[in-house]
C-alpha positions, 0 to 999 in steps of 0.5 A: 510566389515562393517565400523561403524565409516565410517558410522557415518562420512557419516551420520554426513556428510549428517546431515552437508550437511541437515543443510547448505541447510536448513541454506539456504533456511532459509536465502533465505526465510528472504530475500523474507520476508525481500524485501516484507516488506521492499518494495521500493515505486517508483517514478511514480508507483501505488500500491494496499494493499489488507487488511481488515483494513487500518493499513498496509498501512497507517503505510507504507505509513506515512514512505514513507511520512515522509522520502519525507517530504510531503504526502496526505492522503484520509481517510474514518476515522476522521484525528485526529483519524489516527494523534492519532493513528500512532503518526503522527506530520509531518504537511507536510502531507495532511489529507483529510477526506471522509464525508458528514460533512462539514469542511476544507479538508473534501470532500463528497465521491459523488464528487469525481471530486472535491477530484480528482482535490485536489490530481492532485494539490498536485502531480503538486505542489511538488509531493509525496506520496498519501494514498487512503483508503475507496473505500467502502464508494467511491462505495456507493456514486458512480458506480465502472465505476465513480470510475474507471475513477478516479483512472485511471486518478489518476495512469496516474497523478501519472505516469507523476508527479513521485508520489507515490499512494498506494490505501488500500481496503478490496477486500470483497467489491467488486466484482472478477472482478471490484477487477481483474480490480484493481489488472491488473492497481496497483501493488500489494504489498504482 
């Protein structure tokens, strides 16, 4: 026969059973987002950001540093700017500048043999973590096979001084495959 209260303990059952899976997967989907924000920088290991500015990597990456105590930065945006902007005051921290102005630690973004052999120097001096934003303005000054070359001299370097090389670019600017090429060398932070 028809049991109204049996009925409601199976109902209030299944709703106790919907509420511990979706407790669950909630707690399983925080954990995911948790692991990719919270990502651990390896030692020896290069990563790619793909984002339409900088902010994300320059804040993960200044972490990073701070915790070493040491880092380099390769930026396309004036270093007193950046210093201003993420409150950095670690003076164990290389800024560099890409630019045609002249000035300490500024590198012309067409010499990029020169600013190679600045980043080779900080990693056998120490180690750490390098920054690298600005590819758009590399590629304007140099063909993406130039370009090519460095970075995988770098994420060799990189590999063999146990450094850290976390490479920021908007993906807008280049094309799917010179971008595929990329995403096949660094691992991709999410």
């Amino acid at each position: 026969m028809y049991d109204e209260e049996k009925e409601k303990e199976n109902l209030n059952s299944i709703k106790d059973l919907d509420r511990k899976r979706l407790i669950r997967n909630g707690k399983q989907l925080l954990s995911t987002i948790y692991e990719v924000e919270g990502k651990e920088l390896e030692r020896g290991k290069s990563y790619l950001l793909k984002e339409k500015k900088p902010e994300r990597g320059f804040s993960l990456s200044f972490k990073r540093m701070e915790e070493d105590g040491n880092g380099y930065v390769l930026s396309s945006i004036n270093p007193a700017d950046v210093k201003r902007k993420y409150d950095v005051r670690e003076d164990s921290i290389s800024f560099n500048w890409l630019t045609v102005v002249e000035g300490e630690n500024n590198f012309d973004p067409s010499n990029l043999h020169i600013v190679g052999h600045d980043m080779i120097n900080f990693l056998e001096n120490g180690s750490g973590v390098i920054f690298v934003e600005g590819v758009e303005i590399i590629l304007n000054h140099n063909s993406f096979d130039r370009f090519w070359g460095f970075l995988n001299h770098l994420v060799d370097v990189v590999s063999e001084e146990k450094g850290v090389l976390v490479l920021s670019l908007d993906p807008s600017t280049l094309s799917e495959q010179n971008l595929a090429q990329i995403e096949r060398k660094l691992e991709p932070i999410q």
